[in-house]
Backbone as numpy.savetxt, mean C-alpha at the origin, in Angstrom:
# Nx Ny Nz CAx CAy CAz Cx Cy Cz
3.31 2.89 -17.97 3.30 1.98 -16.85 2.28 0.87 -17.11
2.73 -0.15 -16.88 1.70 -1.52 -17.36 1.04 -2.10 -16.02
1.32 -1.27 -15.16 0.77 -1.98 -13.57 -0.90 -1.00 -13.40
-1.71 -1.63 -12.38 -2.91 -0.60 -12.54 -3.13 -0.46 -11.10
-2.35 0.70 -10.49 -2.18 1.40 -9.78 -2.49 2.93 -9.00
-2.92 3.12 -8.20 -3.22 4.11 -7.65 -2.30 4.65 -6.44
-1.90 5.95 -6.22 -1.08 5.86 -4.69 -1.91 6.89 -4.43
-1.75 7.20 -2.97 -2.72 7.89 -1.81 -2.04 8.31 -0.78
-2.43 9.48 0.04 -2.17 9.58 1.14 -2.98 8.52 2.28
-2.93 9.06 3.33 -3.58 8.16 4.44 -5.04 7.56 3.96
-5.87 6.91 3.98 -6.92 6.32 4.01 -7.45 6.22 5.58
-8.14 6.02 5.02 -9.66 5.08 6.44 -10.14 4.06 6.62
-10.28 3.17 7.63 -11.45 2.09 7.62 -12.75 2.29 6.71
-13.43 3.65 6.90 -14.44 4.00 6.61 -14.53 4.08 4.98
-13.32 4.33 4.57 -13.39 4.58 3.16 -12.88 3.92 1.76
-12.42 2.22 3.27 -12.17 1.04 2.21 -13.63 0.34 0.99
-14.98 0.00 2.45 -15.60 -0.48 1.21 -16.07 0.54 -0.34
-15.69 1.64 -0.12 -15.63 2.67 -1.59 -14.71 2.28 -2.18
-13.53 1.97 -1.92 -11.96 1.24 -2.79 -12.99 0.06 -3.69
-13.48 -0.53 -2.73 -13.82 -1.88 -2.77 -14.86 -1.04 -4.45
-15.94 -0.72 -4.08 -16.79 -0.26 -5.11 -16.33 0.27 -6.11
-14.83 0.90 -6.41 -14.67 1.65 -7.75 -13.59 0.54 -8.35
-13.66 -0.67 -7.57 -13.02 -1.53 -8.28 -11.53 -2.09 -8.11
-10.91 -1.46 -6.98 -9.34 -1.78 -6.26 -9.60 -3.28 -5.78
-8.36 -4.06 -6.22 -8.52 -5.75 -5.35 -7.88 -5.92 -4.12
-6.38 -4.41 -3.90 -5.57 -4.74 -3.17 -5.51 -3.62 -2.68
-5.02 -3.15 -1.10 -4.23 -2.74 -0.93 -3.00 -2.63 -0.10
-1.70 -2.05 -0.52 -0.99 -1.74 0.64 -0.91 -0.76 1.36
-0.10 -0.29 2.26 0.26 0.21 3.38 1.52 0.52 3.84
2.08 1.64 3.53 3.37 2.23 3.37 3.72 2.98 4.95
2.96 2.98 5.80 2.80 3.98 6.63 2.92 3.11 8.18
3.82 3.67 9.04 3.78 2.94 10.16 2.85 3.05 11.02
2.42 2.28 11.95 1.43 2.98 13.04 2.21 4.14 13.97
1.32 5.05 13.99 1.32 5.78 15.20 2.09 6.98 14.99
2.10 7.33 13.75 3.21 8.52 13.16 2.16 9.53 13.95
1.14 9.98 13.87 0.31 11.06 14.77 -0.92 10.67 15.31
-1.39 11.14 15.97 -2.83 11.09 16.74 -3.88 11.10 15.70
-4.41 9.73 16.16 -6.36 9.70 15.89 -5.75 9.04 13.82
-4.34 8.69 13.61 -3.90 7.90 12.95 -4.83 6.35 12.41
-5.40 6.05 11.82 -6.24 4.66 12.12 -4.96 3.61 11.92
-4.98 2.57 12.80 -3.87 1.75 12.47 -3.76 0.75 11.66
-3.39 -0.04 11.30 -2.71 -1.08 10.10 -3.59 -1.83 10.80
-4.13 -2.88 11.89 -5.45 -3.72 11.75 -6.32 -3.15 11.47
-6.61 -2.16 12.17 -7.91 -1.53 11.42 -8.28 -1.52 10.69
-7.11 -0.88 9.79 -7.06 -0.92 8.09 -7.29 -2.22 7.38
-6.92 -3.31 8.21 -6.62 -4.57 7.49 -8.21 -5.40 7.56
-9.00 -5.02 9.14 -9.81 -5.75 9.12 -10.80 -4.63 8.44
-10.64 -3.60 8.15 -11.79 -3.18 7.17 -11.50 -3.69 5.60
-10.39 -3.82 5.26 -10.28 -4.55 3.58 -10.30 -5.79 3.82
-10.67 -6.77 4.75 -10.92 -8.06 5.36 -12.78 -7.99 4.83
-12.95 -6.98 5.47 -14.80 -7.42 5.40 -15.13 -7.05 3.81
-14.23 -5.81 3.31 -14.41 -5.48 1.76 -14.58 -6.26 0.72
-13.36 -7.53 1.09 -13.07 -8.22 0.48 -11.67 -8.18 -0.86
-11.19 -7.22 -0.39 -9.58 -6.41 -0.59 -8.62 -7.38 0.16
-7.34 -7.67 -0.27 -6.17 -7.99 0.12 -5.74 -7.03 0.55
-4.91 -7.00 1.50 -4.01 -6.04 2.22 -2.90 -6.51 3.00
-2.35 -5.83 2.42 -0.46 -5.65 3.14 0.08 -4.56 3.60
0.67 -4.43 4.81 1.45 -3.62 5.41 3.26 -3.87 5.13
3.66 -2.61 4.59 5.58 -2.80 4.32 5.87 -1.54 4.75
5.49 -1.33 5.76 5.73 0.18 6.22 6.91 0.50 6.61
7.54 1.62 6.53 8.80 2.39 6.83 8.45 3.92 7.04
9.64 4.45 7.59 9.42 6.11 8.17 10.04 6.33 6.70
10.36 7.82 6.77 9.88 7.76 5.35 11.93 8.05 4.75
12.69 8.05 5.89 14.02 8.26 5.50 14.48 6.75 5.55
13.99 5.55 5.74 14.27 4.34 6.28 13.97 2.87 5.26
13.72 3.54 4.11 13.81 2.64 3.44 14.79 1.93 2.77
14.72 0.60 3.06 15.69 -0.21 2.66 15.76 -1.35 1.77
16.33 -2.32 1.04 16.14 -3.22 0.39 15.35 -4.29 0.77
15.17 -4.10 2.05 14.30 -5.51 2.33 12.91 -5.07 1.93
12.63 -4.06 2.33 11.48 -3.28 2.28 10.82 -3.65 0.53
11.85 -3.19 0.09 11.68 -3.07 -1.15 10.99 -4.18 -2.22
11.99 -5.45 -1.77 11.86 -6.50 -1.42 10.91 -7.55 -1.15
10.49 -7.04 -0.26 8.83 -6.96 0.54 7.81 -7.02 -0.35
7.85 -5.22 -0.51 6.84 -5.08 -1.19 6.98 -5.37 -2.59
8.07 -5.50 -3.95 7.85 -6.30 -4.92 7.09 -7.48 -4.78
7.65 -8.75 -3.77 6.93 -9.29 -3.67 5.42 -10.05 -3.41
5.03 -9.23 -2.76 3.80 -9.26 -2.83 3.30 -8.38 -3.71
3.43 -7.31 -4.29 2.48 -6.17 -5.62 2.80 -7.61 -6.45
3.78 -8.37 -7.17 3.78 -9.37 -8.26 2.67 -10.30 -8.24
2.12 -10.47 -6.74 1.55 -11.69 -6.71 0.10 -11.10 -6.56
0.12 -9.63 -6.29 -1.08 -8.99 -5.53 -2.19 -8.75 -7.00
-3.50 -9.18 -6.68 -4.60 -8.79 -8.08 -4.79 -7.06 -8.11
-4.94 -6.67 -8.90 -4.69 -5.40 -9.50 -6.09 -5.03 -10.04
-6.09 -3.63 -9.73 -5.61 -2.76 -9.60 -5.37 -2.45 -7.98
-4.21 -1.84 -7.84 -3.85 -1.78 -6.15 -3.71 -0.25 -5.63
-4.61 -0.40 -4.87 -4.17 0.97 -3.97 -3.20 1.05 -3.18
-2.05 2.26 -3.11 -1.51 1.82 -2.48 -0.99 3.09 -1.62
-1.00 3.54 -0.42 -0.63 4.57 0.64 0.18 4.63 1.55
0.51 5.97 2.02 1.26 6.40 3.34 0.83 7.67 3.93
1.41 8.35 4.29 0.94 9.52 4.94 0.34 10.44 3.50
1.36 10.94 2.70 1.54 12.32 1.82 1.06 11.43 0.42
1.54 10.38 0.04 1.87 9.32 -1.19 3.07 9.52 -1.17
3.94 10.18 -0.80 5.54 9.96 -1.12 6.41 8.71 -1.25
6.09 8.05 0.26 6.52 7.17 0.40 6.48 6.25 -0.63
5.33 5.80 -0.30 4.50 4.94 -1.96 5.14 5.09 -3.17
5.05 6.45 -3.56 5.63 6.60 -5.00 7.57 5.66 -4.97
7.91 5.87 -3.68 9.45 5.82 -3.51 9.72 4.24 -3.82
8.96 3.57 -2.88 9.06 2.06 -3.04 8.79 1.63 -4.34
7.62 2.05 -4.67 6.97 1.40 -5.93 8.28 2.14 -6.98
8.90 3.24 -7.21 9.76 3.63 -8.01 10.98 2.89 -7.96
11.04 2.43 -6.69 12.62 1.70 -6.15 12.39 0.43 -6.97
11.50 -0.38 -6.61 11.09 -1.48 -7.37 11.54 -1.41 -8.89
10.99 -0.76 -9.14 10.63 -0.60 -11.01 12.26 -0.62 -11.29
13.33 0.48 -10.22 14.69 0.71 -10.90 14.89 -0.91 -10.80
14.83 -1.32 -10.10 15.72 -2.71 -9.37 15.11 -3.91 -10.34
14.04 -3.39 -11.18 13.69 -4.38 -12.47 13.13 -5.64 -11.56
12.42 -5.38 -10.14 11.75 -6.57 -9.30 10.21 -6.65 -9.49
9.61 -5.66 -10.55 7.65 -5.51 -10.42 7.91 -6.41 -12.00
6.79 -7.71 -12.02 6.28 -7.90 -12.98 5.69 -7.34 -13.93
5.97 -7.02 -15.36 4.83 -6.19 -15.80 3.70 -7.14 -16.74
């Protein structure tokens, strides 16, 4: 794989500026708000990789609901996004799915 990538389950506000310190530029966000309680949500998330100094994107889907736009989505921005990227949902499943969907569909820059 020529991309420099990480996938994850859920993350934290609390545990972006550490992303930030081991050297991640980006991340996304595979995960919708509000799948369970005490969940941190997608601003949250966004304004803590805001103060990090991390890019961040949300392309979230449930996890049977992914679709081409999605896909779509998120090629587009990982191509343009600085690397190395973190990138999460609940389990990493999701993550792995998109980012794999991508790669078939020949849409990730390498």
């Amino acid at each position: 794989m020529s991309h420099d990538i990480s996938i994850t389950g859920q993350i934290t506000p609390e545990q972006i500026p550490q992303f930030a310190e081991q050297g991640f530029k980006t991340i996304i966000n595979n995960r919708p708000d509000g799948e369970e309680p005490n969940q941190p949500t997608s601003a949250e998330l966004a304004a803590a990789a805001e103060k990090a100094g991390l890019a961040y994107k949300e392309v979230s889907f449930a996890g049977n609901e992914l679709n081409q736009n999605h896909v779509e989505e998120f090629a587009d921005f990982f191509n343009q996004a600085e690397q190395p990227v973190l990138i999460f949902c609940r389990t990493g499943n999701r993550s792995t799915g998109i980012y794999e969907a991508a790669k078939r569909m020949d849409l990730l820059d390498d």
